[in-house]
C-alpha positions in Angstrom: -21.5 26.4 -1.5 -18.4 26.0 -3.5 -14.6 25.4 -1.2 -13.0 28.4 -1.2 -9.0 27.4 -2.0 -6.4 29.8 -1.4 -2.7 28.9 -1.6 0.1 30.6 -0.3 3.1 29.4 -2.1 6.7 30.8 -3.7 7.1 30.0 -6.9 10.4 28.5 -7.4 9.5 26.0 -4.3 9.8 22.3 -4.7 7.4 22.1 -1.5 4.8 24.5 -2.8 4.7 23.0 -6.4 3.9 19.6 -4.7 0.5 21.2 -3.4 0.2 22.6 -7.1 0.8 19.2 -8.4 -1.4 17.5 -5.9 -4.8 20.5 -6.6 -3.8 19.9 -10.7 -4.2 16.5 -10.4 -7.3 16.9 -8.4 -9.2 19.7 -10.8 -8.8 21.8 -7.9 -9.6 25.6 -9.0 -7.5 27.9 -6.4 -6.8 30.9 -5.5 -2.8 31.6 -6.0 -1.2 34.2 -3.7 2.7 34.2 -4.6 4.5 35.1 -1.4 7.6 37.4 -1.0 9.6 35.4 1.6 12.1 38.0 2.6 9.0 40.4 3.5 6.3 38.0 4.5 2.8 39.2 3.9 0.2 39.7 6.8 -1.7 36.7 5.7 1.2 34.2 5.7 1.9 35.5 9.2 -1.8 34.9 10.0 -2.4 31.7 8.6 1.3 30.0 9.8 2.0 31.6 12.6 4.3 28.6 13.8 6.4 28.3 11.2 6.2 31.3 9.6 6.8 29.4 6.0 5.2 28.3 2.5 3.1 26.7 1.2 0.1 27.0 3.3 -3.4 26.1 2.0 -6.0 27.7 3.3 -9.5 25.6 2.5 -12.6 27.4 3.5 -10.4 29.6 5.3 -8.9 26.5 7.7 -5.2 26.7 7.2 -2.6 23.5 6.4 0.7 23.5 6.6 3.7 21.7 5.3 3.7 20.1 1.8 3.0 16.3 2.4 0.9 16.8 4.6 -1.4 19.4 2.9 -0.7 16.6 -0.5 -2.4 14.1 2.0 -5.3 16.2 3.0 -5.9 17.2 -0.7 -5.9 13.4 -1.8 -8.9 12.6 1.7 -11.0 15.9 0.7 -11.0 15.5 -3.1 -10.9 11.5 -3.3 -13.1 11.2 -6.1 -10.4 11.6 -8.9 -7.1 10.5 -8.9 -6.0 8.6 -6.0 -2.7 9.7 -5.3 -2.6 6.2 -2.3 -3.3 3.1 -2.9 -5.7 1.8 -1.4 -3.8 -1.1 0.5 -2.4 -0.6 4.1 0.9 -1.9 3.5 1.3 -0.2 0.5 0.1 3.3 1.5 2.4 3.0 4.8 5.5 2.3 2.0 4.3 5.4 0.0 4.8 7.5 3.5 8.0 5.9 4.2 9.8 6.6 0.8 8.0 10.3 0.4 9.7 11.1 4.5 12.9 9.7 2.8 12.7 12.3 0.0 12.4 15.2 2.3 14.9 13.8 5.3 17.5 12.4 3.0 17.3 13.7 -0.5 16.2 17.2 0.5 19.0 17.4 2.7 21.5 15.9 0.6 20.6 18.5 -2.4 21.7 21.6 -0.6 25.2 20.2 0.0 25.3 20.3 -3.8 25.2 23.7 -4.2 25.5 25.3 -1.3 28.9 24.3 -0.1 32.4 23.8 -1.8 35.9 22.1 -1.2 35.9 18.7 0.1 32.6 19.1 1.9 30.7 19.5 -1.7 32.7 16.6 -3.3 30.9 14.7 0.6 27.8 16.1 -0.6 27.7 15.4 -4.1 28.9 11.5 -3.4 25.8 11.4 -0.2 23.4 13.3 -3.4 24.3 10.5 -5.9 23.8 7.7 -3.1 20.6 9.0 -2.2 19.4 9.3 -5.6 20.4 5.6 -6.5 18.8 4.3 -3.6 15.9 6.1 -5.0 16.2 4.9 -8.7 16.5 1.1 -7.0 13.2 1.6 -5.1 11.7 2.8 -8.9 12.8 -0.2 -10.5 11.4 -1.0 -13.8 7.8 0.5 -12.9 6.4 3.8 -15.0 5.9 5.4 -11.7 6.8 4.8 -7.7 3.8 3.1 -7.1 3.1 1.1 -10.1 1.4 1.8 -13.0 -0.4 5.2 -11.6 1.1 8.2 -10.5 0.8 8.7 -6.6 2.2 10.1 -3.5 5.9 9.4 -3.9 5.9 10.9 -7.3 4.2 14.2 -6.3 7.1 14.3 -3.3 9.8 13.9 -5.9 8.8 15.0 -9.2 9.1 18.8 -7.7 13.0 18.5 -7.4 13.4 18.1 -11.1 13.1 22.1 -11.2 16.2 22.3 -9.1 18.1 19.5 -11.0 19.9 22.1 -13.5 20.8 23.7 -10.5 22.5 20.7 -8.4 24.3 19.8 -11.9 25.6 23.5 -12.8 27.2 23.9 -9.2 28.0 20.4 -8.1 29.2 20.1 -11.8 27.8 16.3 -12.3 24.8 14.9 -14.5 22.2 13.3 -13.4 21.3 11.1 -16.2 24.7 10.1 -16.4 24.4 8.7 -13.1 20.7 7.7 -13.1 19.1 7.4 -16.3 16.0 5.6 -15.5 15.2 8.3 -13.3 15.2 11.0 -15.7 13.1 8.9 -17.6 10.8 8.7 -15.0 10.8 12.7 -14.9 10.0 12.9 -18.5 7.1 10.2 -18.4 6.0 12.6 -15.4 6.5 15.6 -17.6 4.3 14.4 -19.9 0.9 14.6 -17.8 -0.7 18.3 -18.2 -0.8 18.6 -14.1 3.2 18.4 -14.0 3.9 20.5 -17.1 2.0 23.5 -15.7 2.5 23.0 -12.4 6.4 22.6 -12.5 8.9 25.9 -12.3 11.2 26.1 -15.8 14.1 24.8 -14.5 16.3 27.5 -16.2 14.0 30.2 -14.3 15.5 28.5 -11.0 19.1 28.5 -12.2 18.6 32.2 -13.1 17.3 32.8 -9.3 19.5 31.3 -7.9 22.2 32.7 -9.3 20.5 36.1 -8.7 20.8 35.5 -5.0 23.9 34.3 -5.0 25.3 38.2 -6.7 26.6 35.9 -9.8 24.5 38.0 -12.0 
């Protein structure tokens, strides 16, 4: 019998478009059921009943949540193509470490950017540039976080490039200005069909935002 995938995701979410990432770079077929977060659908409720958030993937109609840990699940089930971890201990345990440093440093350190103003952005936009150099020093000179092949790291990452117009319309900086070989990594990235089609138009963000913000 063929898995039965079914995600439940928003489409403008840097979390949800890991798992798309993740299933695209697994030739995962899915089922996608785009959520309405400010009237959340029966199912959501259902299948997250905890958190009450996106994405959820819902695998032979077993329900995981939150984003690296349903990218970690997707990379045990389907391990037959593309290894997203390497396969030494030491280096899979620095894959974890750098991806929780994306979501408990960078993640944080993005929504200073635009959601505050005054002194406390100009504090957020210095902590956002910090974070992302310490992130461009652990990249290096490699094509990806993890060498040679794209992996775990990248998928936690990569999905922030959607927002970046974002963090440099409101926090009014640029990003390649201040870290140029990590664009470049995002374009390398950009380049592999999984990411292309995966990834929200980053102009389709700034326009949501924007939208919810009454600027338009």
């Amino acid at each position: 019998m063929a898995d039965e995938v079914i995600l439940l995701d928003s489409w403008a979410s840097m979390f949800g478009m890991r798992v798309r990432v993740a299933l695209a770079e697994k030739g995962v077929n899915y089922e996608y059921k785009e959520q309405d977060l400010k009237n959340k659908s029966p199912l959501l409720l259902q299948m997250n009943p905890i958190h009450k958030k996106i994405p959820v993937l819902i695998h032979n109609g077993k329900p995981i949540f939150e984003s690296l840990i349903i990218v970690q699940y997707i990379d045990e089930v389907w391990h037959d193509k593309a290894p997203l971890f390497p396969s030494d201990p030491y280096q899979r345990a620095q894959a974890r470490f750098w991806a929780d440093y994306v979501d408990k440093k960078f993640n944080v350190s993005t929504r200073k950017v635009w959601t505050t103003k005054g002194e406390e952005q100009e504090a957020g936009k210095k902590e956002f540039i910090e974070v992302l150099k310490v992130l461009e020093g652990e990249l290096g000179d490699k094509p990806y976080f993890g060498g040679q092949s794209f992996g775990f790291v990248d998928v936690s990452l990569i999905t922030f490039s959607s927002w970046f117009r974002v963090y440099e319309t409101f926090g009014n900086l640029s990003i390649e200005k201040e870290c140029p070989k990590l664009i470049a990594w995002v374009k390398r990235c950009k380049e592999k069909e999984s990411l292309s089609k995966s990834l929200a138009d980053e102009n389709k963000v700034l326009e949501l935002v924007r939208k919810n913000l009454g600027m338009e």
